[in-house]
ZALUM-146022 format. One record per residue (C-alpha): residue number from 1; x, y, z; residue in one letter. Coordinates in nm, 2 decimals, padded with zeros to 4 digits. Layout:
% residues N
<rec><seq>NUM</seq><px>X</px><py>Y</py><pz>Z</pz><type>a</type></rec>
...
//
This chain:
% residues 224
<rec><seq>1</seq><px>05.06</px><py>08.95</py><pz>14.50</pz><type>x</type></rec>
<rec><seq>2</seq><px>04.91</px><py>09.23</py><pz>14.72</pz><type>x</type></rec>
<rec><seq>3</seq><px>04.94</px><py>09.20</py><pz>15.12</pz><type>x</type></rec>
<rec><seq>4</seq><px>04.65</px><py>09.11</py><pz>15.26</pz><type>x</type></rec>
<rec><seq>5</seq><px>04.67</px><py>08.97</py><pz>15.61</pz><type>x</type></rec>
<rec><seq>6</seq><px>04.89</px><py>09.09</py><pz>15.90</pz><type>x</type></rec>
<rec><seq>7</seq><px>04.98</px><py>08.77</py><pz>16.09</pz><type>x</type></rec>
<rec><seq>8</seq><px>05.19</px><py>08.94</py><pz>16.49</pz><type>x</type></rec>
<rec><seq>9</seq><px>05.36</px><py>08.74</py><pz>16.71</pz><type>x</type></rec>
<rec><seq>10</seq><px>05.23</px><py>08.80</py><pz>17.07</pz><type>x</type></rec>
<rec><seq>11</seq><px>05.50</px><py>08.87</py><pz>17.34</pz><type>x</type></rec>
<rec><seq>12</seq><px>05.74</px><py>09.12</py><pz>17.25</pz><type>x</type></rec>
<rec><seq>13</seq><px>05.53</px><py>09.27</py><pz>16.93</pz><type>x</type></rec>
<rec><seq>14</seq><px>05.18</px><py>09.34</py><pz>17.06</pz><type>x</type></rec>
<rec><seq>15</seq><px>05.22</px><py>09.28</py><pz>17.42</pz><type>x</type></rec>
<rec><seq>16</seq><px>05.47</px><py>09.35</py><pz>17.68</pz><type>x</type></rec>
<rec><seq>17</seq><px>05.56</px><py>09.16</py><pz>17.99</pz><type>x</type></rec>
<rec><seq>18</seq><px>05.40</px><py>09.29</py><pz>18.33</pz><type>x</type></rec>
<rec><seq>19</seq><px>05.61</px><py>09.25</py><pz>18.61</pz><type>x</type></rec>
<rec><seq>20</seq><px>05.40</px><py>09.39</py><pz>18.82</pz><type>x</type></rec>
<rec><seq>21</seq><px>05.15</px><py>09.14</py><pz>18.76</pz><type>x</type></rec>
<rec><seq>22</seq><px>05.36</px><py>08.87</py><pz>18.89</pz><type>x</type></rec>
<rec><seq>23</seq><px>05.46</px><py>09.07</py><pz>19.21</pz><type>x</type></rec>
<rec><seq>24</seq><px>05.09</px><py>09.06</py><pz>19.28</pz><type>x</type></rec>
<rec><seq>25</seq><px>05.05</px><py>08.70</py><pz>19.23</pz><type>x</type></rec>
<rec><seq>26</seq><px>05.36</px><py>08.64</py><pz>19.42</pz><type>x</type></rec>
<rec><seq>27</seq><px>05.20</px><py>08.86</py><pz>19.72</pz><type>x</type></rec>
<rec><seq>28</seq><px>04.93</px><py>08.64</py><pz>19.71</pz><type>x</type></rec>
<rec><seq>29</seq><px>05.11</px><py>08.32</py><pz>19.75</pz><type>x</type></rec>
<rec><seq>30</seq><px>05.31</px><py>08.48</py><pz>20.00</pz><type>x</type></rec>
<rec><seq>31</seq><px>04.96</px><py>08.55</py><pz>20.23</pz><type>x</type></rec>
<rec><seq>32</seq><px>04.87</px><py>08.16</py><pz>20.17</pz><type>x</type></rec>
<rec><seq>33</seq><px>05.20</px><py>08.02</py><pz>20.27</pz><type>x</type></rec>
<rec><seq>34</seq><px>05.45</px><py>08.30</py><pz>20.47</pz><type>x</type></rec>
<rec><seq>35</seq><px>05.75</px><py>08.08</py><pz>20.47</pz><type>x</type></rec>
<rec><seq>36</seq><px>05.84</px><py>08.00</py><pz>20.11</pz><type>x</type></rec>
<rec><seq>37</seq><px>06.11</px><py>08.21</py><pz>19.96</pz><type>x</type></rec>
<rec><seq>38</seq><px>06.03</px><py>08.46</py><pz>19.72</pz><type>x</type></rec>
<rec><seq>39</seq><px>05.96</px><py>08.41</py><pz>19.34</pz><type>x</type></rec>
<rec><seq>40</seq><px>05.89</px><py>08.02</py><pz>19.47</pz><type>x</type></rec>
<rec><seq>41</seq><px>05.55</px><py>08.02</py><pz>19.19</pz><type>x</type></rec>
<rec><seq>42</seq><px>05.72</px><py>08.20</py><pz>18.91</pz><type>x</type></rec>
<rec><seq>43</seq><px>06.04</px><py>07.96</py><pz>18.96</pz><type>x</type></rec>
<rec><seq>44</seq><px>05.80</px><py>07.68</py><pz>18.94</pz><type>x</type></rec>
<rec><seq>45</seq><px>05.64</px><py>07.87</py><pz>18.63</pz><type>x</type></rec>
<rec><seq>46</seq><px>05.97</px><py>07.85</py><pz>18.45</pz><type>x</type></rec>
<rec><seq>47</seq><px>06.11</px><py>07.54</py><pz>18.52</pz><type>x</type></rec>
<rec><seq>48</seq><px>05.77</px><py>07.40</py><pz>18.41</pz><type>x</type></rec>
<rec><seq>49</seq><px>05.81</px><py>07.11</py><pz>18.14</pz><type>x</type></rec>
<rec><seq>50</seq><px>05.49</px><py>07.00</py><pz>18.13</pz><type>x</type></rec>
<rec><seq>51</seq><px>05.20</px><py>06.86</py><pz>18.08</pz><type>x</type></rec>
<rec><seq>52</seq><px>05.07</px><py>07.21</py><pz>17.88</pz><type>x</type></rec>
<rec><seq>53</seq><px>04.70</px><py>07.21</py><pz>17.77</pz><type>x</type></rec>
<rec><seq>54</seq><px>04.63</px><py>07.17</py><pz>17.36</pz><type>x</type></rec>
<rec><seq>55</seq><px>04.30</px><py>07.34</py><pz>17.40</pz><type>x</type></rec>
<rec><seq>56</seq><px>04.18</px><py>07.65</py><pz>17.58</pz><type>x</type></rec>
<rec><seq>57</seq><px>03.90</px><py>07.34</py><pz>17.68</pz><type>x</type></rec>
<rec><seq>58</seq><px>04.21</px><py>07.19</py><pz>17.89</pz><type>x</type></rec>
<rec><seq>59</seq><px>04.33</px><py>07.51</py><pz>18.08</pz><type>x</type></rec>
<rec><seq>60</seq><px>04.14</px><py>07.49</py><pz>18.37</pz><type>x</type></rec>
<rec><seq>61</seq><px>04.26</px><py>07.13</py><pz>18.46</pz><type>x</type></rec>
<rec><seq>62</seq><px>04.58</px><py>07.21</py><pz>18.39</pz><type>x</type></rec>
<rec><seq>63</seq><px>04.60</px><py>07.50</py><pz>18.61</pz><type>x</type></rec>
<rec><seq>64</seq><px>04.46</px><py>07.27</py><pz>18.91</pz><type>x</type></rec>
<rec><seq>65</seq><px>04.77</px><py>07.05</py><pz>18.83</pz><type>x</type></rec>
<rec><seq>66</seq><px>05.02</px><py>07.35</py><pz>18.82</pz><type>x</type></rec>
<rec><seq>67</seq><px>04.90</px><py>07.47</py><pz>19.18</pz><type>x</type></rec>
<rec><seq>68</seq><px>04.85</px><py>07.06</py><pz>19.32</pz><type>x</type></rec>
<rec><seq>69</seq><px>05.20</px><py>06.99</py><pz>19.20</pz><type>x</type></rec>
<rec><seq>70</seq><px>05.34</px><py>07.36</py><pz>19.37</pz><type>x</type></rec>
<rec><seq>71</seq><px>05.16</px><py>07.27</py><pz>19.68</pz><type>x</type></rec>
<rec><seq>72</seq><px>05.28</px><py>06.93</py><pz>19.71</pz><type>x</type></rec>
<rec><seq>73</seq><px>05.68</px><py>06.99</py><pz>19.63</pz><type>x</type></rec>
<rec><seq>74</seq><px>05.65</px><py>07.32</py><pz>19.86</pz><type>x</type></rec>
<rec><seq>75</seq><px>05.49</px><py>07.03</py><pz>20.13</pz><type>x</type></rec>
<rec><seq>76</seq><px>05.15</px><py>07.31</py><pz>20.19</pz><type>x</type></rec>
<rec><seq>77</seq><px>04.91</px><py>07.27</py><pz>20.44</pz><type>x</type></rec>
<rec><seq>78</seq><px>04.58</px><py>07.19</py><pz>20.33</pz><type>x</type></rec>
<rec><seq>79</seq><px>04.41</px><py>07.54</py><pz>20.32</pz><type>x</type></rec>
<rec><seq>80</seq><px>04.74</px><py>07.70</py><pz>20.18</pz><type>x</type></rec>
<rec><seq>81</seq><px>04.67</px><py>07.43</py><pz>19.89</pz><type>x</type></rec>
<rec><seq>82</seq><px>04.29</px><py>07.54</py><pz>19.91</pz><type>x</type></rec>
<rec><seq>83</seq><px>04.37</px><py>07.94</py><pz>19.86</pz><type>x</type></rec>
<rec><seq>84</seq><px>04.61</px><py>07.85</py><pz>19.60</pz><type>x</type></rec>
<rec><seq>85</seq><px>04.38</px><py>07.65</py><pz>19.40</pz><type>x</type></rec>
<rec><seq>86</seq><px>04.17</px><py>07.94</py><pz>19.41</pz><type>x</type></rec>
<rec><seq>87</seq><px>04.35</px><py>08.14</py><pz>19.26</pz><type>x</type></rec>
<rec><seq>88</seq><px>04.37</px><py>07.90</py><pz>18.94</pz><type>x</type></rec>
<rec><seq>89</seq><px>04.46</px><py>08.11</py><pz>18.61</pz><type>x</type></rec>
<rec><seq>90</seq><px>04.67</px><py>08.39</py><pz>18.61</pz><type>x</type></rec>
<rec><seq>91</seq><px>04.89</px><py>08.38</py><pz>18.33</pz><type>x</type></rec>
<rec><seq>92</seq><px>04.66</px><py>08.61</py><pz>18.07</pz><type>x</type></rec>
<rec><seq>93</seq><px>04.70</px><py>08.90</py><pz>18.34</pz><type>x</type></rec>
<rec><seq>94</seq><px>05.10</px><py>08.89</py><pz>18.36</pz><type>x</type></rec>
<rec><seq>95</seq><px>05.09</px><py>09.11</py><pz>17.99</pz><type>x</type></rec>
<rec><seq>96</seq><px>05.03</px><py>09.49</py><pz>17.85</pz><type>x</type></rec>
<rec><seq>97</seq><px>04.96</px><py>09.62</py><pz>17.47</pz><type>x</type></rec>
<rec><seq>98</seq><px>05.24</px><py>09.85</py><pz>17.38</pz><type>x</type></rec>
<rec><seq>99</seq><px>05.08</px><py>10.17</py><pz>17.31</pz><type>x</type></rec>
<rec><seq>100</seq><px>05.18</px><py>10.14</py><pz>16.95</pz><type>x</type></rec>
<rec><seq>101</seq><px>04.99</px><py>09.78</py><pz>16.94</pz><type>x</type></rec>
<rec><seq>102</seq><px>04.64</px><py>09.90</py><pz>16.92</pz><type>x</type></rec>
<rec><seq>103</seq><px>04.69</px><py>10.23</py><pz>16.66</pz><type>x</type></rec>
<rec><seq>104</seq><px>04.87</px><py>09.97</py><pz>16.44</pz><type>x</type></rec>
<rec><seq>105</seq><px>04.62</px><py>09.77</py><pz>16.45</pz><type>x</type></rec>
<rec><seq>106</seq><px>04.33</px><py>10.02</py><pz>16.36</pz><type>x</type></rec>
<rec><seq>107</seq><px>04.54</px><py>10.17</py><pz>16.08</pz><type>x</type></rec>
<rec><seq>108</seq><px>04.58</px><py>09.84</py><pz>15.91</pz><type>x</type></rec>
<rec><seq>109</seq><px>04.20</px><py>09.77</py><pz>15.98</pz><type>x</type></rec>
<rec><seq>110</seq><px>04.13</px><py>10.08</py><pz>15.76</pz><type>x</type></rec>
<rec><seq>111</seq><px>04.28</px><py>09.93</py><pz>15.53</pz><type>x</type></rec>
<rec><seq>112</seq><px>04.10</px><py>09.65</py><pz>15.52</pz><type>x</type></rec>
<rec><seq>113</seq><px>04.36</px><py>09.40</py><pz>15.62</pz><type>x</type></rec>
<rec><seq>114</seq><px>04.33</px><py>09.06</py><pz>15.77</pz><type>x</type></rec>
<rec><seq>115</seq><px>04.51</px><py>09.00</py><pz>16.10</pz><type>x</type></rec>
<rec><seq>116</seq><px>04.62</px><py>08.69</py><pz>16.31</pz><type>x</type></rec>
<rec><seq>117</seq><px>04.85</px><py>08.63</py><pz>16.56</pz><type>x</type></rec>
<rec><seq>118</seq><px>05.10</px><py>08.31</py><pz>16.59</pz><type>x</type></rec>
<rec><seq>119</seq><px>05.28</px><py>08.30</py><pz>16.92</pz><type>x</type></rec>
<rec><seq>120</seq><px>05.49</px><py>08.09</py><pz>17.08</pz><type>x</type></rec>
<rec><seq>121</seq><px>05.40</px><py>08.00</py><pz>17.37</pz><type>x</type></rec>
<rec><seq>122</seq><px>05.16</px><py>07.65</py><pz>17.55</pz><type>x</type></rec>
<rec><seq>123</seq><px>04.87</px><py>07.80</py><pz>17.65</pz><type>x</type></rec>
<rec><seq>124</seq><px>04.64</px><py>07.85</py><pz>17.38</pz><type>x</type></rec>
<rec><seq>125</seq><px>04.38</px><py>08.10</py><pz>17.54</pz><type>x</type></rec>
<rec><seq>126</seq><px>04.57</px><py>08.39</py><pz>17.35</pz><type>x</type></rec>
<rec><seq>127</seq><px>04.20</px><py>08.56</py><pz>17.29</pz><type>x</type></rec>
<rec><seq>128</seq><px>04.16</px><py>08.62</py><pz>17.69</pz><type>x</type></rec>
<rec><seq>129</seq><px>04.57</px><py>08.75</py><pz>17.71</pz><type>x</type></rec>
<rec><seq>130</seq><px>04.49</px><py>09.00</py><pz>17.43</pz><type>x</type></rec>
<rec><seq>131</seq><px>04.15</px><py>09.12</py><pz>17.60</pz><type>x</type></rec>
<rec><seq>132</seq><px>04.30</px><py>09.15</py><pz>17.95</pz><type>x</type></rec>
<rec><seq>133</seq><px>04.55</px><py>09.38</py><pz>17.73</pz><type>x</type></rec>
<rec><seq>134</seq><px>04.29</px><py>09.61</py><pz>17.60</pz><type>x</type></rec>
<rec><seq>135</seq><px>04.34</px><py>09.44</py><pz>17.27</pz><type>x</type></rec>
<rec><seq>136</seq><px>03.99</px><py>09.30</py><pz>17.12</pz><type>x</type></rec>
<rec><seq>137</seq><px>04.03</px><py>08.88</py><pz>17.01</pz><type>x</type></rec>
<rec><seq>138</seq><px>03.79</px><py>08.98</py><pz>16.78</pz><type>x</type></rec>
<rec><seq>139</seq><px>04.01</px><py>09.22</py><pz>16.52</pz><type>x</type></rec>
<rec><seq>140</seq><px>04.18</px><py>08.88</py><pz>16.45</pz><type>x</type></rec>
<rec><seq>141</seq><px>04.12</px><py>08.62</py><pz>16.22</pz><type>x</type></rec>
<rec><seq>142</seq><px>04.29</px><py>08.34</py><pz>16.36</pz><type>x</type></rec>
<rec><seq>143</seq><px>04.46</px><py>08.31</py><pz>16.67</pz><type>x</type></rec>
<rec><seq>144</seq><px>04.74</px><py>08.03</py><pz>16.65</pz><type>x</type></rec>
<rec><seq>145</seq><px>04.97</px><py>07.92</py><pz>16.98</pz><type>x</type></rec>
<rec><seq>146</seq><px>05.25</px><py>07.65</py><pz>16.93</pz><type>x</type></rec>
<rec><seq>147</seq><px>05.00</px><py>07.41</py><pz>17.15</pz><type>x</type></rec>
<rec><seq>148</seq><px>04.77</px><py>07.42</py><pz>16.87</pz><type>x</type></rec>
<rec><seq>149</seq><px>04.99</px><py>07.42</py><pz>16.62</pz><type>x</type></rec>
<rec><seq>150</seq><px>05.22</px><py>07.15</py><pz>16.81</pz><type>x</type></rec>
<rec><seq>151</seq><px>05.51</px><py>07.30</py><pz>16.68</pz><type>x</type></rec>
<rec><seq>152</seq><px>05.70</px><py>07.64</py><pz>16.70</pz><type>x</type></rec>
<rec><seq>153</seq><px>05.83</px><py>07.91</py><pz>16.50</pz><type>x</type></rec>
<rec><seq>154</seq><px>06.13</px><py>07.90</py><pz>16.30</pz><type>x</type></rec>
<rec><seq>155</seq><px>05.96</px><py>07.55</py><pz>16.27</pz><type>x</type></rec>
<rec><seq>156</seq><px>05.78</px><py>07.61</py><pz>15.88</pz><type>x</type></rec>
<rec><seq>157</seq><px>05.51</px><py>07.40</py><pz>16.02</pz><type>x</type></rec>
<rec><seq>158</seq><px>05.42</px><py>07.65</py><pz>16.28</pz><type>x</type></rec>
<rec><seq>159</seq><px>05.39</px><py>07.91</py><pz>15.97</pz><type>x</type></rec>
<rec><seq>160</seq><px>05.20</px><py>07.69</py><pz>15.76</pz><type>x</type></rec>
<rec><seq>161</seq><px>04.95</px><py>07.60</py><pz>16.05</pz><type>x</type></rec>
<rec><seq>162</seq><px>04.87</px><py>07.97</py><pz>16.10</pz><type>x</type></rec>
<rec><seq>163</seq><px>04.84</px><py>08.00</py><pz>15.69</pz><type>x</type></rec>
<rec><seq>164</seq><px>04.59</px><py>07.69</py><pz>15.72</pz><type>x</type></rec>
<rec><seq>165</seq><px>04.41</px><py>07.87</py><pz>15.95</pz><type>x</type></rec>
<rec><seq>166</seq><px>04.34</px><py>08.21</py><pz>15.72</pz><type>x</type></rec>
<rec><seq>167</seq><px>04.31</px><py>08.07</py><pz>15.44</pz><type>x</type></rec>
<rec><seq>168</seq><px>04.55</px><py>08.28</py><pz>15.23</pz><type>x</type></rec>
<rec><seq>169</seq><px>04.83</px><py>08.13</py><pz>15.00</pz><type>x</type></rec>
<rec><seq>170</seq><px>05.19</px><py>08.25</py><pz>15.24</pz><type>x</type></rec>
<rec><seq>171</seq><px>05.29</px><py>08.54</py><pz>14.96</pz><type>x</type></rec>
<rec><seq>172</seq><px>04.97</px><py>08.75</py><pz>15.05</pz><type>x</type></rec>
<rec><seq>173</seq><px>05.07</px><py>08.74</py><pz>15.42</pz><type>x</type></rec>
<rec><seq>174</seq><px>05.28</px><py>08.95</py><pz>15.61</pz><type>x</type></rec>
<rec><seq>175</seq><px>05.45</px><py>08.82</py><pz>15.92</pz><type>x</type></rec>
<rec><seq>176</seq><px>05.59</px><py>09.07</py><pz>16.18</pz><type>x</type></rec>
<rec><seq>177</seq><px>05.83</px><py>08.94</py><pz>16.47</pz><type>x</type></rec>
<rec><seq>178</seq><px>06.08</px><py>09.08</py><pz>16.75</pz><type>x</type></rec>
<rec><seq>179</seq><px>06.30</px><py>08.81</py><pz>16.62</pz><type>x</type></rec>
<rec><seq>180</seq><px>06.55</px><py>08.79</py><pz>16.37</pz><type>x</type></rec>
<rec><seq>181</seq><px>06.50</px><py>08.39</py><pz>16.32</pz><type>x</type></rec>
<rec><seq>182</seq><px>06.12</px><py>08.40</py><pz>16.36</pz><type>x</type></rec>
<rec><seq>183</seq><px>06.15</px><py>08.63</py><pz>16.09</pz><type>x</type></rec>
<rec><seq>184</seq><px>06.37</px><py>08.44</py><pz>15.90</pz><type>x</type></rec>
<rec><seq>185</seq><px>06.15</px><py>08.14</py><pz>15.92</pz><type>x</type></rec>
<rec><seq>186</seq><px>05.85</px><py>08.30</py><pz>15.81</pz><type>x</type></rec>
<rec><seq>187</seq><px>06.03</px><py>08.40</py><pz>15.43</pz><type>x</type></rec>
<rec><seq>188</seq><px>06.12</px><py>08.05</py><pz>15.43</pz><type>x</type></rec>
<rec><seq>189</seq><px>05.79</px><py>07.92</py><pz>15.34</pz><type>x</type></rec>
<rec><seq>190</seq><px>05.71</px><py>08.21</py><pz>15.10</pz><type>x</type></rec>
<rec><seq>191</seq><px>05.59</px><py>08.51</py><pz>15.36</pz><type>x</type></rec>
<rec><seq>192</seq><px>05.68</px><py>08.84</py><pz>15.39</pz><type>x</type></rec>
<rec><seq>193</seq><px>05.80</px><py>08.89</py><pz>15.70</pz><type>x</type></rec>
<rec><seq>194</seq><px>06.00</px><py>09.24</py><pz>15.91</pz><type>x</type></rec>
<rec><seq>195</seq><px>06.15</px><py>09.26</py><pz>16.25</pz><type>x</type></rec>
<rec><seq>196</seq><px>06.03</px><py>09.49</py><pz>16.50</pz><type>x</type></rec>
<rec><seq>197</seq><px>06.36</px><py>09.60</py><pz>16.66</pz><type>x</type></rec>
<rec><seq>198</seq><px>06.20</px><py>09.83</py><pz>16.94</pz><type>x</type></rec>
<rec><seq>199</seq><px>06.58</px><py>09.84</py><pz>17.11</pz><type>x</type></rec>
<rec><seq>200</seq><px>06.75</px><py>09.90</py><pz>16.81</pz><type>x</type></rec>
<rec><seq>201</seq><px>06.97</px><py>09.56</py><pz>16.85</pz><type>x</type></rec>
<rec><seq>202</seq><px>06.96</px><py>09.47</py><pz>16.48</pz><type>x</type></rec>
<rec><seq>203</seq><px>07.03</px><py>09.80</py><pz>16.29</pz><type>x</type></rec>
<rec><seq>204</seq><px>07.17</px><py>09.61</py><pz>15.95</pz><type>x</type></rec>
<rec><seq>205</seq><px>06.86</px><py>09.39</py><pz>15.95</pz><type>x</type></rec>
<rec><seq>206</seq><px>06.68</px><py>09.41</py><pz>15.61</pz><type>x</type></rec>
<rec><seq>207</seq><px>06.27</px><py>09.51</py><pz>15.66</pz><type>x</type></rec>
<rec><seq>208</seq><px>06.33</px><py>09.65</py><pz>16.01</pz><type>x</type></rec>
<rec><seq>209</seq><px>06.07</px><py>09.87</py><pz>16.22</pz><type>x</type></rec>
<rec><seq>210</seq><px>06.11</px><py>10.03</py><pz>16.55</pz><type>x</type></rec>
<rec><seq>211</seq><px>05.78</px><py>10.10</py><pz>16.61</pz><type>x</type></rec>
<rec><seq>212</seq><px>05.45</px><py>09.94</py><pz>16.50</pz><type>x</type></rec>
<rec><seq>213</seq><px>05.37</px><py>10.26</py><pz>16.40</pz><type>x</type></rec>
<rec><seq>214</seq><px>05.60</px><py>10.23</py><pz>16.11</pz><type>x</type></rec>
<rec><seq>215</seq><px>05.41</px><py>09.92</py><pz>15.96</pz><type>x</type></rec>
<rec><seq>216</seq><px>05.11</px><py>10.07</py><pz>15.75</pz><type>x</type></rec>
<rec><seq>217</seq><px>05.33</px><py>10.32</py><pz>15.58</pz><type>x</type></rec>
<rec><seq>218</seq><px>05.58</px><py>10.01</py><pz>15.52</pz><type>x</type></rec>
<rec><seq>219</seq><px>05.25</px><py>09.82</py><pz>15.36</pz><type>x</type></rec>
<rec><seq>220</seq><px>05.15</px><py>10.07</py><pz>15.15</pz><type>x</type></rec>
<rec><seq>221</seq><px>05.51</px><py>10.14</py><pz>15.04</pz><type>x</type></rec>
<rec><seq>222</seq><px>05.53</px><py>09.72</py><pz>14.95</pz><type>x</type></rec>
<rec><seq>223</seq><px>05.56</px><py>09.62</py><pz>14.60</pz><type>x</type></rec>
<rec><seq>224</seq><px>05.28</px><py>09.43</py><pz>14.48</pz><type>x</type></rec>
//
């Protein structure tokens, strides 16, 4: 069966982490309340266990809890509370494309591929992270987070969910990941899946890539 859909995980493959992002959201929680130490909102951000929104619908709410809850175990006056509140979402501006993300993905739209994204991760506004990136939602097909999907990758469900999604039996997609288990767990229920080892710390790893830029010429090459 021919490819026919590209299906990306998020962090790592299309997008890259901005620290600098986070210094300037740190810089601004350092102008509402002076005292706290540094890296008090992105320690909060980590430890988080929950609750996490299922729907983009939910987001807002749940960011008025993140900030209620940082103000309250931080002990905030009332207007540090106020500007932090104000500050509400930030999470979709803490990310970059990698400059191979978007020529990848105009090459395989010339070919008239299908593409979707399944990431790991509890917020499920992924179209507003990819547009803050410079990546346009709308070259994808589906868009699938593990707080839709209520499960995550290796998990075969989380595949399946995304599959569901498209539309398209799991042997016409393609599933690329910076992880060898992701990867793994995408073959398991009957995709083709490849690693993008941008470091070079899987060199024996069958179907590997370096470089999104790799991945038409590896499609075309495919058996069908």
């Amino acid at each position: 069966m021919s490819i026919t859909t590209v299906v990306f995980d998020r962090d790592n493959t299309l997008l890259a982490f901005d620290r600098s992002a986070v210094a300037r959201l740190e810089r601004q929680v350092a102008q509402a309340a002076p005292h706290l130490p540094a890296g008090a909102a992105s320690a909060q951000w980590l430890q988080w266990t929950g609750p996490w929104p299922h729907t983009a619908a939910e987001e807002p709410a749940f960011w008025h809890t993140f900030w209620r809850t940082f103000a309250e175990r931080q002990a905030l006056t009332a207007d540090a509370t106020s500007t932090l509140l104000a500050i509400g979402d930030f999470y979709h501006t803490c990310f970059a494309a990698f400059p191979d993300a978007l020529p990848c993905i105009t090459a395989l739209q010339e070919r008239r591929l299908r593409l979707a994204v399944l990431t790991n991760f509890e917020l499920p506004s992924i179209d507003r992270t990819l547009a803050h990136a410079g990546l346009d939602p709308r070259h994808f097909d589906a868009l699938v987070s593990s707080a839709a999907a209520g499960v995550q990758k290796p998990d075969p469900r989380a595949y399946q969910a995304v599959l569901a999604a498209l539309g398209e039996p799991a042997a016409a997609c393609l599933m690329v990941d910076d992880l060898p288990g992701n990867v793994e767990g995408a073959r398991s229920v009957g995709m083709r899946a490849v690693l993008l080892d941008r470091a070079g710390r899987f060199p024996d790893a069958p179907a590997r890539i370096t470089s999104l830029m790799e991945l038409p010429q590896l499609i075309d090459s495919a058996p069908q």
